[in-house]
N, CA, C and O atoms as a GROMACS GRO file, in nm:
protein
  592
    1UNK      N    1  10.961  10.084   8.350
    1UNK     CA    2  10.822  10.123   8.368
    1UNK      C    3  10.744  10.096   8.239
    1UNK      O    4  10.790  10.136   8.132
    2UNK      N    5  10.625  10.028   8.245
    2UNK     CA    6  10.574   9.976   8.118
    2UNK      C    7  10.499  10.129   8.077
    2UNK      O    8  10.507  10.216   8.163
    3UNK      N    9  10.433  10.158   7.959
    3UNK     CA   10  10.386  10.264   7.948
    3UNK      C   11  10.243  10.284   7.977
    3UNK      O   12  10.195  10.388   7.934
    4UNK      N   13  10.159  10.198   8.048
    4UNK     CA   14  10.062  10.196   8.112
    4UNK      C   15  10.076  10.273   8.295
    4UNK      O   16   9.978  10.328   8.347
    5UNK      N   17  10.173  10.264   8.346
    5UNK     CA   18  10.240  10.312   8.449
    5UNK      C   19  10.292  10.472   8.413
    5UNK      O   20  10.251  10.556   8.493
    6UNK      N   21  10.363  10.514   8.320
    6UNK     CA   22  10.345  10.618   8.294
    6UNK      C   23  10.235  10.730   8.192
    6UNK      O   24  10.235  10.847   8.153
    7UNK      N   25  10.200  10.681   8.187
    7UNK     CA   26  10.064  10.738   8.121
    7UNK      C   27   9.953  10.760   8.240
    7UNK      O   28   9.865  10.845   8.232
    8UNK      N   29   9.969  10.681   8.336
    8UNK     CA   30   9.904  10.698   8.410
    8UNK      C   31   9.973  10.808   8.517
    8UNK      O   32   9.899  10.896   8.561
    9UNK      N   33  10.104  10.803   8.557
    9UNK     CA   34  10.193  10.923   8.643
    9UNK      C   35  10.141  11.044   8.569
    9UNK      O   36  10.091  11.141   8.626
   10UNK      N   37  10.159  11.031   8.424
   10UNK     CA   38  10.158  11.148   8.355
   10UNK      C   39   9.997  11.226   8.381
   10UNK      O   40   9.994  11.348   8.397
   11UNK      N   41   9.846  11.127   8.384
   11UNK     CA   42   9.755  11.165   8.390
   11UNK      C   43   9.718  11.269   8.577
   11UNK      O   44   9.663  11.372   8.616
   12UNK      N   45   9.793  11.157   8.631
   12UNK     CA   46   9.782  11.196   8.779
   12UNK      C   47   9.811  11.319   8.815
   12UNK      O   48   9.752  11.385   8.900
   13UNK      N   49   9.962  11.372   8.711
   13UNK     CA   50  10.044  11.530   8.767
   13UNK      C   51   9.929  11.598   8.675
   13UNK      O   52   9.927  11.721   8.666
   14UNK      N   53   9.876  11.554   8.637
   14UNK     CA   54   9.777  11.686   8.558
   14UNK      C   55   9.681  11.738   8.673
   14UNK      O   56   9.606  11.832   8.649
   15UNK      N   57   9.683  11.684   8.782
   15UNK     CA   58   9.613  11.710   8.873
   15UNK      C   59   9.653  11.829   9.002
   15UNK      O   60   9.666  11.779   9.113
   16UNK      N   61   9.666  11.934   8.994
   16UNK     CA   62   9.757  11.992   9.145
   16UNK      C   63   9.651  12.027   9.239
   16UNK      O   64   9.529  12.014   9.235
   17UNK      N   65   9.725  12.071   9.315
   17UNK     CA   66   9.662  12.054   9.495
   17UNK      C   67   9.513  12.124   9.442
   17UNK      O   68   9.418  12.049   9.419
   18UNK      N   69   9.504  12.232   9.431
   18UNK     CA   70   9.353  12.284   9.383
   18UNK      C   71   9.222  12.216   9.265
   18UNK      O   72   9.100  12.219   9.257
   19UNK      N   73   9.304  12.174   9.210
   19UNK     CA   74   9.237  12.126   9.070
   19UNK      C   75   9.160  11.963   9.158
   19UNK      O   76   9.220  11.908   9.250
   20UNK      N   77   9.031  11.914   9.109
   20UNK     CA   78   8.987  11.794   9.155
   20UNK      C   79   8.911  11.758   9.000
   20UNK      O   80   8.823  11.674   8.981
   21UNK      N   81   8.970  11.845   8.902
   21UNK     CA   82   8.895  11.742   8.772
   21UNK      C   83   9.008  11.828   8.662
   21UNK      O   84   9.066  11.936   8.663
   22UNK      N   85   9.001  11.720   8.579
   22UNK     CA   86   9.104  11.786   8.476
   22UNK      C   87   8.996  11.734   8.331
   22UNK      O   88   8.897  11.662   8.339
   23UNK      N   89   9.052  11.796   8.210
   23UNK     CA   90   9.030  11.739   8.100
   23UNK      C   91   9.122  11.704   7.980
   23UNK      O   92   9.204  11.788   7.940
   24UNK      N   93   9.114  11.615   7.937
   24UNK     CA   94   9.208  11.533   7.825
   24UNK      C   95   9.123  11.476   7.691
   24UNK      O   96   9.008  11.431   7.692
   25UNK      N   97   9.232  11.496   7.548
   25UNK     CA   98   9.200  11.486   7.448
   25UNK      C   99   9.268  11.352   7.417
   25UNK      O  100   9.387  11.342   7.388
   26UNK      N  101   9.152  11.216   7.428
   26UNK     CA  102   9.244  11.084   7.409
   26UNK      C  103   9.343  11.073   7.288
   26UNK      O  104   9.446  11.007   7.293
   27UNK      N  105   9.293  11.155   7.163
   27UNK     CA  106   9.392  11.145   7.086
   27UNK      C  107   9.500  11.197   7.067
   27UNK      O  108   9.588  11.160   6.989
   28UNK      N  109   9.499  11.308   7.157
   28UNK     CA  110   9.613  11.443   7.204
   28UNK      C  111   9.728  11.345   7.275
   28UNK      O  112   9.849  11.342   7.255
   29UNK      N  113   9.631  11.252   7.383
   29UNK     CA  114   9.728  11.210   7.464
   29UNK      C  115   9.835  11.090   7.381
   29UNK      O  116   9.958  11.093   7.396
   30UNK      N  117   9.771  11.000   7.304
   30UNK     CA  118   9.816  10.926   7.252
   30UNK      C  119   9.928  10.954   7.144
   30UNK      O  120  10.021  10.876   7.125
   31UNK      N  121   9.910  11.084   7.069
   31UNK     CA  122  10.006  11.130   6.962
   31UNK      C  123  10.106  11.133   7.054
   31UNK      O  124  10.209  11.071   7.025
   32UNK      N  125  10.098  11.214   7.202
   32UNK     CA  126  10.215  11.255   7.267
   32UNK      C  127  10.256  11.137   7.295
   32UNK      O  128  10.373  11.131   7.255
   33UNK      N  129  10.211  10.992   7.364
   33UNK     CA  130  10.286  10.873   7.419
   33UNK      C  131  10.329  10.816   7.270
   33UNK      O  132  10.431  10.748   7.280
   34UNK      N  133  10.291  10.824   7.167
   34UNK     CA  134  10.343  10.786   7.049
   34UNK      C  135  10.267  10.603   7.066
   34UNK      O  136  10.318  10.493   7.043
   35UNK      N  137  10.124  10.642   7.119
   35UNK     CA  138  10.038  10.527   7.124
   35UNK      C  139   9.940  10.479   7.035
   35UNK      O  140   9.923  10.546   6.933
   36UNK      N  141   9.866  10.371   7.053
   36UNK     CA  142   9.679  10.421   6.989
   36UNK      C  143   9.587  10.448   7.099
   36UNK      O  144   9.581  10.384   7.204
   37UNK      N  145   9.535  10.521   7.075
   37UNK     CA  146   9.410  10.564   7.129
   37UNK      C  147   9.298  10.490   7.257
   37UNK      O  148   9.224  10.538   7.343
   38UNK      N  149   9.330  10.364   7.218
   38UNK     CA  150   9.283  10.242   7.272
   38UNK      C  151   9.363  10.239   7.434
   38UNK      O  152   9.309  10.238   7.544
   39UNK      N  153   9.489  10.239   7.404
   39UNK     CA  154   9.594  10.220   7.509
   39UNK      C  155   9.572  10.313   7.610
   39UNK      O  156   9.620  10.277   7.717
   40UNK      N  157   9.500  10.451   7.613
   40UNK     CA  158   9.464  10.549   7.719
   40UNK      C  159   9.356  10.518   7.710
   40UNK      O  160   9.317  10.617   7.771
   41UNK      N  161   9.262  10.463   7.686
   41UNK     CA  162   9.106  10.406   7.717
   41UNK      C  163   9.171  10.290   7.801
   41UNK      O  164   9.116  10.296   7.911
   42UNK      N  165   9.250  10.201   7.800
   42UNK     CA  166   9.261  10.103   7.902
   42UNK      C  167   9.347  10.144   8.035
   42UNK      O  168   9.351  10.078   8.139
   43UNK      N  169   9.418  10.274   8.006
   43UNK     CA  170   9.483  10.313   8.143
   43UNK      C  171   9.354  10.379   8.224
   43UNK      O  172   9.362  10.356   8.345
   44UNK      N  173   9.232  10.458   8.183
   44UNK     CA  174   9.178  10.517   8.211
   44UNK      C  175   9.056  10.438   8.260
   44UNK      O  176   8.986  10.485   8.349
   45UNK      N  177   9.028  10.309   8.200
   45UNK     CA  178   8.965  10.223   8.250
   45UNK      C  179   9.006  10.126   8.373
   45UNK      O  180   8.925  10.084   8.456
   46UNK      N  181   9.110  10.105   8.372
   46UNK     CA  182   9.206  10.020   8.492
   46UNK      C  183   9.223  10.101   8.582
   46UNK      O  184   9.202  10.062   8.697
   47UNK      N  185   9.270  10.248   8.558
   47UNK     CA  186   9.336  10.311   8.717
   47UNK      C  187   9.284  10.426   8.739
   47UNK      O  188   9.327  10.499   8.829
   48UNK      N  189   9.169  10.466   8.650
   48UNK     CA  190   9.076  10.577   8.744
   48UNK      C  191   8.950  10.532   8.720
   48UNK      O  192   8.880  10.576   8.629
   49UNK      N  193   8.919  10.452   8.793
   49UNK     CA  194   8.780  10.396   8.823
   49UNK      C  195   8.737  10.441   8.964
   49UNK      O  196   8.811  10.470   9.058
   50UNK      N  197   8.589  10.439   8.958
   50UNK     CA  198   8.517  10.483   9.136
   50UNK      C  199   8.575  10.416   9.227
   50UNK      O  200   8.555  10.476   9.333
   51UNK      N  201   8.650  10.302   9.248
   51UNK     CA  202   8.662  10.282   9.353
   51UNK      C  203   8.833  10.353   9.359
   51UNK      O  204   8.880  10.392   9.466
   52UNK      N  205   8.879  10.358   9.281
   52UNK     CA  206   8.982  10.424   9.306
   52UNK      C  207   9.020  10.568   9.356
   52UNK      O  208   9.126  10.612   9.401
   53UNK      N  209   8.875  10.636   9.329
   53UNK     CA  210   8.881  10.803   9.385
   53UNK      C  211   8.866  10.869   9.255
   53UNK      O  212   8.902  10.986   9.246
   54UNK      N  213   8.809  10.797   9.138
   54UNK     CA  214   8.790  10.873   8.984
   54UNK      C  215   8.604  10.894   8.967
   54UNK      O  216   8.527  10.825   9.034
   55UNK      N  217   8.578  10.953   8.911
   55UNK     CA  218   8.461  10.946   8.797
   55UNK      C  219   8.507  11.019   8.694
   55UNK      O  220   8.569  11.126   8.686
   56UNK      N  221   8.465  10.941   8.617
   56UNK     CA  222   8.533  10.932   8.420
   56UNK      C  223   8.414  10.964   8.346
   56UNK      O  224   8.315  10.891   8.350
   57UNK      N  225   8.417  11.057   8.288
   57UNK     CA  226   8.283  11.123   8.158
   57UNK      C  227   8.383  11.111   8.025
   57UNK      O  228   8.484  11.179   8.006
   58UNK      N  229   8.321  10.991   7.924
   58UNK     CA  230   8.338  11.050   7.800
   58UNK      C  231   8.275  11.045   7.717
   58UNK      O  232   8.173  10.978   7.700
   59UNK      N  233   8.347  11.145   7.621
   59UNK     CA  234   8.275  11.168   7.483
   59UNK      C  235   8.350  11.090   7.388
   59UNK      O  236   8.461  11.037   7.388
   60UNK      N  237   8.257  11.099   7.308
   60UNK     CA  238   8.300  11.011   7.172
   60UNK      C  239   8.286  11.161   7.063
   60UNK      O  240   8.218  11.262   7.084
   61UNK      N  241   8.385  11.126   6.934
   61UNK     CA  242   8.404  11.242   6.833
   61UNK      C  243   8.505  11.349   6.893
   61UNK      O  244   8.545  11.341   7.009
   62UNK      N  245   8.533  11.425   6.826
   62UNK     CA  246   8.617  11.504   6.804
   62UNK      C  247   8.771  11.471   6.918
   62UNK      O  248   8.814  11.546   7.005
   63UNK      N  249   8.822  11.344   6.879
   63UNK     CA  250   8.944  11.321   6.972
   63UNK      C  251   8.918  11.263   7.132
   63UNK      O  252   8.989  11.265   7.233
   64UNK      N  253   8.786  11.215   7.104
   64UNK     CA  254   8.776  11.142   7.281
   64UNK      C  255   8.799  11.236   7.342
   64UNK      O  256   8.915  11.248   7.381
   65UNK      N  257   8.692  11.350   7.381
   65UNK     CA  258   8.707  11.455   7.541
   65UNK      C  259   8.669  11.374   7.638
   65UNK      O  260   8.549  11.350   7.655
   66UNK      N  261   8.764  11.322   7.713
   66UNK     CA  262   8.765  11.282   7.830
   66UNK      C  263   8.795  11.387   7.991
   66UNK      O  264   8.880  11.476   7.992
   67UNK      N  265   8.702  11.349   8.126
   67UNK     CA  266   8.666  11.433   8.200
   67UNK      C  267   8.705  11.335   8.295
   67UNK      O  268   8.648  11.226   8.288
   68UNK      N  269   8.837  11.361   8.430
   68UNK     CA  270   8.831  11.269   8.501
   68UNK      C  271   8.850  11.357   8.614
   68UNK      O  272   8.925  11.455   8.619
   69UNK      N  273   8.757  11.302   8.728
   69UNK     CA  274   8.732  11.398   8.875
   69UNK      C  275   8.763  11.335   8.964
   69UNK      O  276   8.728  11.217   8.958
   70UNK      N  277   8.816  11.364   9.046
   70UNK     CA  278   8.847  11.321   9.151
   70UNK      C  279   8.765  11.307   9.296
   70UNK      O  280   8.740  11.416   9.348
   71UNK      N  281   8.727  11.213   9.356
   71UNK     CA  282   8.612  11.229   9.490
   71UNK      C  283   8.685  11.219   9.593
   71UNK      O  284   8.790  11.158   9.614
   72UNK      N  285   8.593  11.312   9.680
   72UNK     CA  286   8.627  11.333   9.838
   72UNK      C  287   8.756  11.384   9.865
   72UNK      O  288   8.857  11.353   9.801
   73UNK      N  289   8.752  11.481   9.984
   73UNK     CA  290   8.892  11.526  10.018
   73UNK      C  291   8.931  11.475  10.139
   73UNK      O  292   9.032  11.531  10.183
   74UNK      N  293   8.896  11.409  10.192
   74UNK     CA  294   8.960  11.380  10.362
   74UNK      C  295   8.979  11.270  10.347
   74UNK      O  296   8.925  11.207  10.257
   75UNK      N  297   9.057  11.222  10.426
   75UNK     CA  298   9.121  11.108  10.415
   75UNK      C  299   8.974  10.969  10.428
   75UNK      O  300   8.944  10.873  10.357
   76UNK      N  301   8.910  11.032  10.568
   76UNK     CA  302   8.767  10.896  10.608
   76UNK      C  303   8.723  10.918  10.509
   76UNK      O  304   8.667  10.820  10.460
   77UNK      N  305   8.718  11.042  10.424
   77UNK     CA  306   8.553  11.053  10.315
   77UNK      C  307   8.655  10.951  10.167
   77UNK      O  308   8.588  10.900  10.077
   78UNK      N  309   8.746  10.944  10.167
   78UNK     CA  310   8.837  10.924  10.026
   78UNK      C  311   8.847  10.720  10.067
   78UNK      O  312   8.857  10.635   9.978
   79UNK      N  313   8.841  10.688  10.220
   79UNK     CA  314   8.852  10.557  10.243
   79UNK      C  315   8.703  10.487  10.215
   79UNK      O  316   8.683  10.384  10.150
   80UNK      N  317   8.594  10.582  10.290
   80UNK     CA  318   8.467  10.505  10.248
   80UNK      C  319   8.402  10.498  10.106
   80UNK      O  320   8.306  10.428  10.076
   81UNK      N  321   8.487  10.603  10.006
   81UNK     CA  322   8.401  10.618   9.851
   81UNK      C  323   8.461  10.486   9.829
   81UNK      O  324   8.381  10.401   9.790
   82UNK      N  325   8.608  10.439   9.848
   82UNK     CA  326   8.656  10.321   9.826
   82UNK      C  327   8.616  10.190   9.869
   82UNK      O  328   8.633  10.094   9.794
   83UNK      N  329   8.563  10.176   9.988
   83UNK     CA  330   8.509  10.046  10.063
   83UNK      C  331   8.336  10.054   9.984
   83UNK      O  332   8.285   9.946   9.955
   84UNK      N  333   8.252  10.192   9.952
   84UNK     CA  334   8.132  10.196   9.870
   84UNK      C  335   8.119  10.108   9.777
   84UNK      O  336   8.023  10.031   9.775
   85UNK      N  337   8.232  10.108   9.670
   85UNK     CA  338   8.282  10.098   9.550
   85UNK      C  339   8.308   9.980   9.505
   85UNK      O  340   8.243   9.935   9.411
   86UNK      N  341   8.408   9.908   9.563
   86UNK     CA  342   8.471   9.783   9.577
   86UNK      C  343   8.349   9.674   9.491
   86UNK      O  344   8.360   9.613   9.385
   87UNK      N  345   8.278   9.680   9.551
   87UNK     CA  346   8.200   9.556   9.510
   87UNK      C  347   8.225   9.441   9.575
   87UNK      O  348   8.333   9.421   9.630
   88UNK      N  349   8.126   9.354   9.574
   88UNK     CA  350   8.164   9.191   9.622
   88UNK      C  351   8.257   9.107   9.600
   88UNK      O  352   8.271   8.993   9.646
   89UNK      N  353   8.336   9.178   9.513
   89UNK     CA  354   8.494   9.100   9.458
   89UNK      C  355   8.600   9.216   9.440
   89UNK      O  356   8.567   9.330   9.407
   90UNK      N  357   8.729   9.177   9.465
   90UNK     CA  358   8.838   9.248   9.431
   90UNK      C  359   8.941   9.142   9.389
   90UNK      O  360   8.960   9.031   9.439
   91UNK      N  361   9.003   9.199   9.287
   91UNK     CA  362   9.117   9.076   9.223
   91UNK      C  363   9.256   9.195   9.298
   91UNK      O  364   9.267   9.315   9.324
   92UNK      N  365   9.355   9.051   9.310
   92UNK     CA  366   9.460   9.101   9.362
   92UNK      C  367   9.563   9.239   9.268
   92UNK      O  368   9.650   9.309   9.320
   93UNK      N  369   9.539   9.243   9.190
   93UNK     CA  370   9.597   9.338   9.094
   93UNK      C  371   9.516   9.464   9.134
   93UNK      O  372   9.544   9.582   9.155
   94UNK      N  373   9.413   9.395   9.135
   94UNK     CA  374   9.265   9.573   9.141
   94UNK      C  375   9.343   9.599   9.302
   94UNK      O  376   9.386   9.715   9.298
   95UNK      N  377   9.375   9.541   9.429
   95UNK     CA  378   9.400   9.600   9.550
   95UNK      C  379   9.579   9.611   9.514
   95UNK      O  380   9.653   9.680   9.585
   96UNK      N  381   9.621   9.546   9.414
   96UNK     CA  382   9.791   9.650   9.423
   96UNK      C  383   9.760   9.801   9.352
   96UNK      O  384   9.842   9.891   9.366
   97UNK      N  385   9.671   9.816   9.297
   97UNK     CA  386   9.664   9.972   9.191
   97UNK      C  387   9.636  10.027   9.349
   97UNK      O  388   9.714  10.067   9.435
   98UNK      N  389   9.476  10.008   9.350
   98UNK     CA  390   9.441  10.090   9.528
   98UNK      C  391   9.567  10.106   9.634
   98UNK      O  392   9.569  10.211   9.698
   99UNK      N  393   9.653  10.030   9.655
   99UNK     CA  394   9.763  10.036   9.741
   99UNK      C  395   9.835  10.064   9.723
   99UNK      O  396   9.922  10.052   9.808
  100UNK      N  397   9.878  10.150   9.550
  100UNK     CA  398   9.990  10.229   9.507
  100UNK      C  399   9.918  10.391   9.538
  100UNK      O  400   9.981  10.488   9.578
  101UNK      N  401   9.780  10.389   9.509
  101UNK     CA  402   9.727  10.534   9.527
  101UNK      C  403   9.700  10.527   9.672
  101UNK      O  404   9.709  10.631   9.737
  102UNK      N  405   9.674  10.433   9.721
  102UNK     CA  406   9.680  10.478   9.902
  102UNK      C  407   9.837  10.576   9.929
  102UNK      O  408   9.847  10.690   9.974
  103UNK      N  409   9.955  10.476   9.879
  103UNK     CA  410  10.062  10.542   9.925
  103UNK      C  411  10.048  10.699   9.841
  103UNK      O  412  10.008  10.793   9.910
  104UNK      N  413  10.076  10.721   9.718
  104UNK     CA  414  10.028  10.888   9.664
  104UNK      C  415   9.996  10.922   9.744
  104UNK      O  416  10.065  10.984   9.824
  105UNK      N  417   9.861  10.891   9.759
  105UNK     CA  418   9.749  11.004   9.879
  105UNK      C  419   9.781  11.004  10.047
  105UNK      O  420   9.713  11.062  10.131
  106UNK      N  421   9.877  10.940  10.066
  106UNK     CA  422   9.925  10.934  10.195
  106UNK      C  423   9.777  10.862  10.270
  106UNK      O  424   9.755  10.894  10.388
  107UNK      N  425   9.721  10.808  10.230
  107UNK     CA  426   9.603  10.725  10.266
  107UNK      C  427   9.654  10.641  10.368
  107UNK      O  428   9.592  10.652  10.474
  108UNK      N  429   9.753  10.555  10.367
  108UNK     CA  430   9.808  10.429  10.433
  108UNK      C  431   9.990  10.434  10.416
  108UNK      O  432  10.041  10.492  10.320
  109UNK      N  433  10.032  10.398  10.473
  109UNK     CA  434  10.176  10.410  10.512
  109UNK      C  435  10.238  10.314  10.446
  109UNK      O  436  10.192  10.234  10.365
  110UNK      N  437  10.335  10.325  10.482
  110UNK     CA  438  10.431  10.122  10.385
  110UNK      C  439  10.394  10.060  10.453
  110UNK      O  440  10.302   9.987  10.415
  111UNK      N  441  10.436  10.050  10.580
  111UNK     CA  442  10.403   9.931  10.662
  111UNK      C  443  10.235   9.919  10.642
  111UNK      O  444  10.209   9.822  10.571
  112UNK      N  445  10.110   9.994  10.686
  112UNK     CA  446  10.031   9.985  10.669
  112UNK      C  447   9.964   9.888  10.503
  112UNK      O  448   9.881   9.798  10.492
  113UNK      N  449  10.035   9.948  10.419
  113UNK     CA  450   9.980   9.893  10.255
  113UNK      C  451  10.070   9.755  10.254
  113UNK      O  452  10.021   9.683  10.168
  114UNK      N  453  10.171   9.698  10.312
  114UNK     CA  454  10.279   9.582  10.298
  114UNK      C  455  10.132   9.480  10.366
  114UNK      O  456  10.073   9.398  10.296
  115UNK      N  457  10.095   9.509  10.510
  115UNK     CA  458   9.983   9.438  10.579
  115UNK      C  459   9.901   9.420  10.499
  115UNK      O  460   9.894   9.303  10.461
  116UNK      N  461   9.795   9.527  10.430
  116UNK     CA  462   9.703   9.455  10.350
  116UNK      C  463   9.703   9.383  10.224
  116UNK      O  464   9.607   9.314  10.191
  117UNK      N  465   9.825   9.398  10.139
  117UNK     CA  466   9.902   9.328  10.042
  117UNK      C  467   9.844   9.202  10.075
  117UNK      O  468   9.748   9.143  10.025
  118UNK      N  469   9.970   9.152  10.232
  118UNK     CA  470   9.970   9.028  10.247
  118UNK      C  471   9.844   8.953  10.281
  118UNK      O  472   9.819   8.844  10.229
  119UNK      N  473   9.734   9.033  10.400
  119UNK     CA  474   9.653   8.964  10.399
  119UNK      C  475   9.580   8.960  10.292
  119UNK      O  476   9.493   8.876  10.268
  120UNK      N  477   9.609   9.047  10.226
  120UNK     CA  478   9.464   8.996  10.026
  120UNK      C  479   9.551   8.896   9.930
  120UNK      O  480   9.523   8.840   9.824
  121UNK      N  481   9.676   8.894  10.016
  121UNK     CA  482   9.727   8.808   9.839
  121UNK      C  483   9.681   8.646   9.826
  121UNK      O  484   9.633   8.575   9.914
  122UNK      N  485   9.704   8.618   9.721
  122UNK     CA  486   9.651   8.523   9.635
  122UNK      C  487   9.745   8.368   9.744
  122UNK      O  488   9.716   8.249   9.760
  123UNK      N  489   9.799   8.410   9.769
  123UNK     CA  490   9.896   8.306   9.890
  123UNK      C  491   9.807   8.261   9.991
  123UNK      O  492   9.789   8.140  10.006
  124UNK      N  493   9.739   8.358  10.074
  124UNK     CA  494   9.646   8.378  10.149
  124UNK      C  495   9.530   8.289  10.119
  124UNK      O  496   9.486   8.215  10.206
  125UNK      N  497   9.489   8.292  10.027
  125UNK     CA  498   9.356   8.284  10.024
  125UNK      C  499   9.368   8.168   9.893
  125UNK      O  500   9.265   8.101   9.886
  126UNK      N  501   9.438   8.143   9.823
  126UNK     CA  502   9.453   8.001   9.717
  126UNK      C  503   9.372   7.890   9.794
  126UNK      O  504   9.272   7.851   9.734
  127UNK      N  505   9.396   7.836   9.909
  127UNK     CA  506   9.308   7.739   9.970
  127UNK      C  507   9.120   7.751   9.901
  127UNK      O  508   9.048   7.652   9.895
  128UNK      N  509   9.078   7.881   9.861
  128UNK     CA  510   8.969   7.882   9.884
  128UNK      C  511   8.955   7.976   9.721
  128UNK      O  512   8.938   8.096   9.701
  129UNK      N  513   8.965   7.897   9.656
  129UNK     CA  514   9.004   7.904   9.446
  129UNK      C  515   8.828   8.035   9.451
  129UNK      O  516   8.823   8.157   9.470
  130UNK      N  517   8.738   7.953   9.429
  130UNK     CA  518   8.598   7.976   9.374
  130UNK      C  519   8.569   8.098   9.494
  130UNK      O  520   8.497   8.188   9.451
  131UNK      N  521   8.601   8.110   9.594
  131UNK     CA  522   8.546   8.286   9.681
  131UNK      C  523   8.680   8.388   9.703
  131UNK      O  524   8.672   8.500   9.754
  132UNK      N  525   8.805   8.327   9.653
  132UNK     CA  526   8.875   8.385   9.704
  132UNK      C  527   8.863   8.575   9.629
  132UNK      O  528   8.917   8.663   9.696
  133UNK      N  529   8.810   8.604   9.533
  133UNK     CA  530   8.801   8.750   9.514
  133UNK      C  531   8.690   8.815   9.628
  133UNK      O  532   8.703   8.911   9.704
  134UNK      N  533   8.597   8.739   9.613
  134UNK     CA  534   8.508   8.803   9.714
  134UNK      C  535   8.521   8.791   9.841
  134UNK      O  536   8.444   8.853   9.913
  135UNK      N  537   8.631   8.700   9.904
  135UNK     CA  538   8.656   8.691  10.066
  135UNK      C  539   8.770   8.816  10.034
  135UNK      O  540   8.741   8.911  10.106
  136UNK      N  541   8.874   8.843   9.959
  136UNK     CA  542   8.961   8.953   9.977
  136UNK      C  543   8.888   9.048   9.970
  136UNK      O  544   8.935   9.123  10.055
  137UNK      N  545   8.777   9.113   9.911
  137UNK     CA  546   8.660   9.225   9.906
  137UNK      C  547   8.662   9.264  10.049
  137UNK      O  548   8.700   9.368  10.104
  138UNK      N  549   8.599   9.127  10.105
  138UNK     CA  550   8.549   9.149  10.276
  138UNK      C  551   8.676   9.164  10.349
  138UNK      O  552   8.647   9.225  10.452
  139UNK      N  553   8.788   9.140  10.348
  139UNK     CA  554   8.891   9.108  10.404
  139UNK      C  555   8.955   9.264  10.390
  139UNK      O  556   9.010   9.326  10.481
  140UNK      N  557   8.937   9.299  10.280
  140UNK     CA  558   9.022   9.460  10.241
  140UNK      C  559   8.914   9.583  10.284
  140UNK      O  560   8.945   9.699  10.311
  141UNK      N  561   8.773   9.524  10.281
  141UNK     CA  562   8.689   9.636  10.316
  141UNK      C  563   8.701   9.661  10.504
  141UNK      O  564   8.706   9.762  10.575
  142UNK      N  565   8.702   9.561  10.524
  142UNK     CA  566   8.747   9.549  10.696
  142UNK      C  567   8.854   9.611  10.770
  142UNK      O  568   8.854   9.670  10.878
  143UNK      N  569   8.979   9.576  10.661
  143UNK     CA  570   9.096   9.656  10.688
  143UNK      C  571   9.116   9.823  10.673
  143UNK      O  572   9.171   9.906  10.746
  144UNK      N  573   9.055   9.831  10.560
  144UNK     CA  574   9.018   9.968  10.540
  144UNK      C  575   8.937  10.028  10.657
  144UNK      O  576   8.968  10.139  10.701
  145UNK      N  577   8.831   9.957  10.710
  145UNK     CA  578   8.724  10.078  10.819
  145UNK      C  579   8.804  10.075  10.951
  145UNK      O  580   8.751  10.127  11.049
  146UNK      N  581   8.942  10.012  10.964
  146UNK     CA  582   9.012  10.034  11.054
  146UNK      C  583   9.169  10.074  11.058
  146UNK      O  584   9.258  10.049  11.139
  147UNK      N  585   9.164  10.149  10.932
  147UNK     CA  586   9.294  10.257  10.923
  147UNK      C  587   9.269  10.409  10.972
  147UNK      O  588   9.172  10.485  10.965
  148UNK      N  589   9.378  10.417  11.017
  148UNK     CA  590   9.364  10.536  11.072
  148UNK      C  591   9.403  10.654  10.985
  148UNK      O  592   9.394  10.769  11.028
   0.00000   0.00000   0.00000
């Protein structure tokens, strides 16, 4: 497990069933991963972003107070902040993070997240170099308004 993967497990259990926002001291966190500081600004930038089910507040000074919340509780309200979000492009990496927190959140099933894998991957859609982020956008936002 690279330590971008756990830093990020580690940020996630800070979260329990009641709690929908936590707070973290970037430099707190980093002494503990035995990191720099930088390295939880890029986990925090990569895997709790809005479309992922995050909004991120920070501060600058006294150790980076960072504020990360979590949106929507139902499963439809937690699929559409995500299809909101997305934007006109998704890179295949940005829909494997979303399809590791689908499975967490019980959002989508294996079989369910294996399907949209395949139809977004880069296999798929290589024929078509210059739209292929923004045809997987449309392609994953579609799939999404028809999970159950």
């Amino acid at each position: 497990m690279r330590i971008s993967d756990v830093i990020e497990e580690f940020i996630k259990e800070l979260f329990d069933n009641d709690s929908q926002q936590i707070e973290i001291q970037r430099n707190e966190l980093a002494e503990y991963f035995n990191c720099v500081p930088s390295q939880i600004n890029y986990v925090i930038a990569t895997r709790f972003k809005p479309s992922q089910g995050y909004y991120v507040e920070s501060r600058r000074g006294g150790g980076g107070h960072i504020t990360i919340k979590k949106v929507s509780n139902t499963k439809k309200d937690y699929i559409m902040h995500i299809i909101n979000n997305i934007g006109n492009e998704i890179t295949s990496n940005e829909v494997d993070i979303l399809l590791s927190d689908f499975l967490t959140y019980n959002i989508a099933n294996e079989k369910e997240a294996k399907l949209i894998k395949v139809a977004t991957s880069d296999n798929v859609l290589a024929p078509i170099k210059e739209q292929k982020d923004s045809l997987r956008a449309r392609i994953l936002k579609n799939m999404l308004l028809n999970l159950n």
